[in-house]
Structure formats: structure tokens, C-alpha cells
SESEDO-449444 format. One line per 10 residues: number of its first residue (from 0); for each residue x, y, z of C-alpha. Coordinates in steps of 0.05 Angstrom, whole numbers. Example, Ala and Ser with C-alpha at 12.3 -4.5 7.8 and 13.67 -1.06 7.14 Angstrom:
% SESEDO-449444
0	246 -90 156  273 -21 143
***
This chain:
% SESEDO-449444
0	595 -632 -609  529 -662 -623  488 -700 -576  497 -762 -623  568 -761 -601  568 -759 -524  557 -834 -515  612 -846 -571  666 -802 -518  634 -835 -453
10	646 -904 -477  712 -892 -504  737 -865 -437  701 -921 -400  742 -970 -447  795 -938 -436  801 -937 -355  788 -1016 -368  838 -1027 -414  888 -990 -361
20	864 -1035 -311  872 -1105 -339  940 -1087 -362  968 -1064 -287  936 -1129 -268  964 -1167 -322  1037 -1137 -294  1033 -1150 -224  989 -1081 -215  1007 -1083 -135
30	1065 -1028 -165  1114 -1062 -125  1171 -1099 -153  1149 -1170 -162  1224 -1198 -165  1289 -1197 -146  1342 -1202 -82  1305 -1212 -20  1340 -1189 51  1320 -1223 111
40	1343 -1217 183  1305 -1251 246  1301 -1180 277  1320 -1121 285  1368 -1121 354  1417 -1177 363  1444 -1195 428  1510 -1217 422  1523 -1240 493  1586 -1221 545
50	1658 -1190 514  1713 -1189 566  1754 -1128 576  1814 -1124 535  1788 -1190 498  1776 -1193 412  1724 -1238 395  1679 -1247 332  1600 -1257 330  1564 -1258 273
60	1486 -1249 257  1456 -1291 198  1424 -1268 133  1382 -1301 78  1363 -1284 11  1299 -1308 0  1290 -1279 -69  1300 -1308 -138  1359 -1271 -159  1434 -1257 -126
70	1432 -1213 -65  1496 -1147 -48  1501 -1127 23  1541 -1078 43  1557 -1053 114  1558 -975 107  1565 -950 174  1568 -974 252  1564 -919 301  1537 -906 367
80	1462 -918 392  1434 -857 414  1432 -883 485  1498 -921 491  1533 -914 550  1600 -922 507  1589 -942 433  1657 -961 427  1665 -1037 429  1665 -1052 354
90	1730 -1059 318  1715 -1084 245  1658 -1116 206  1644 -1151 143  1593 -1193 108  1611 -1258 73  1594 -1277 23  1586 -1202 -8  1542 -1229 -65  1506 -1284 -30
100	1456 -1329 -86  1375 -1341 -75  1362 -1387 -24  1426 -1385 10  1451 -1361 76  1503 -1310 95  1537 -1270 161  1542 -1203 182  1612 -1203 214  1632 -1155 272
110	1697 -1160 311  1679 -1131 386  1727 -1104 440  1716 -1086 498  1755 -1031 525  1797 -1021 596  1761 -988 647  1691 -1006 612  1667 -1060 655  1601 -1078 673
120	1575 -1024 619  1519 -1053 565  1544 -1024 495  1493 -1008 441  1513 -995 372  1467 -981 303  1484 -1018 242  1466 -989 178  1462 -1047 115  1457 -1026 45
130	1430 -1080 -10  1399 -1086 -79  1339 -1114 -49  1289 -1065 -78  1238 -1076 -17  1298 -1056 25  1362 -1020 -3  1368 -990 69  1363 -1033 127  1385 -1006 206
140	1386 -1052 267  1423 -1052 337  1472 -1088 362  1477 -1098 443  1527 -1132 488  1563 -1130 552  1622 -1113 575  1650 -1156 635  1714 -1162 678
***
């Protein structure tokens, strides 16, 4: 290659790496989705107050979808936290709506029990919420409450 050429190559690539940049800016170029289902919780532990032994009672934890397009939550799996002195109060859970649209609210719905012989114990439990919310298809948070005579 001559040194006639040189400049030729250098400006090409230089055109190049600018061209590639107004185009990712031109798309959003932050690489992250730019729409779509937003999930939003106000936290990430819920206290869901006093259960009375051998009592079934429903509390529920509100949602939002604060995207621009519908939002699926799914409740995969409640198990025991870690450090739960019993992690065995809840009995069922849903979510309703399951397809919930943008702008609109929804609940996390858990049916708690709390069991003979388990008074006075705090019960901790880990939620685990799948979505379609590309920002968040996985989302974990704790549930606590108490267990009283």
C-alpha cells in the first residue's frame, strides 16, 4: 500500500466509528430496552401485620405497571427465609389480574395461617415473582408477619 493511500483507510475507519455511533444514538444507544411492561413494588419486605393461631386470613401487596405495554406476573415459588424461625405460615398465593394493562394496578395475593403451637414466633418467607418486564423478569422480596395467640 502506498503512502497516497493511508489517509484514504484512516478516514474511512474514522467515518466509520461515526456512522456506528449516530446510529446507537439514533436507537436509544443506552443498550437497554427502551419499552415495554414495567414492574413496580414499593419495596422489597412487606409487613403484613398479626395472624392468629389457627386463623386464615388474606393480605395482599400492590403492583403497578408503569410501562407502555401489558404486564405477566407470575408467582413461581414461596419458601422459607433463610432465618425464619418457622417459614410455614403461607397457604396459597395468587396475583390478579395475571395480565395487568399499563398504568394500572394489581395484587400479589397470599393466604397466611398460622399454625398451633406457633405463637408469639415472627415468620419470614421469600417470594420469588417472574414477569415479562425485561428490566426485571426475576424479582425476590420477603414477606414478614407475626404469629399471635
Amino acid at each position: 500500500m502506498s503512502w497516497r493511500r493511508k489517509p484514504c483507510v484512516g478516514a474511512l475507519f474514522l467515518g466509520l466509528v461515526a456512522l456506528l455511533a449516530a446510529t446507537a444514538v439514533a436507537c436509544g444507544g443506552d443498550g437497554g430496552p427502551s419499552g415495554g411492561p414495567r414492574l413496580a413494588l414499593d419495596g422489597d419486605s412487606f409487613k403484613l401485620g398479626d395472624i392468629g393461631v389457627a386463623q386464615t386470613v388474606q393480605r395482599s401487596i400492590e403492583f403497578r405497571n408503569e410501562g407502555d405495554a401489558p404486564l405477566k406476573v407470575s408467582i413461581v415459588k414461596v419458601r422459607p427465609a433463610p432465618d425464619a424461625e418457622c417459614g410455614c405460615g403461607i397457604e396459597g398465593y395468587r396475583v390478579r389480574p395475571g395480565t395487568l394493562q399499563p398504568g394500572k394496578t394489581g395484587e400479589l395475593v397470599f393466604e397466611l395461617r398460622a399454625p398451633e403451637g406457633m405463637e408469639g414466633m415472627e415468620d419470614r418467607m421469600v417470594v420469588e415473582l417472574t414477569s415479562n418486564d425485561p428490566t426485571k423478569p426475576s424479582l425476590t422480596f420477603m414477606l414478614v408477619f407475626n404469629m399471635s395467640p
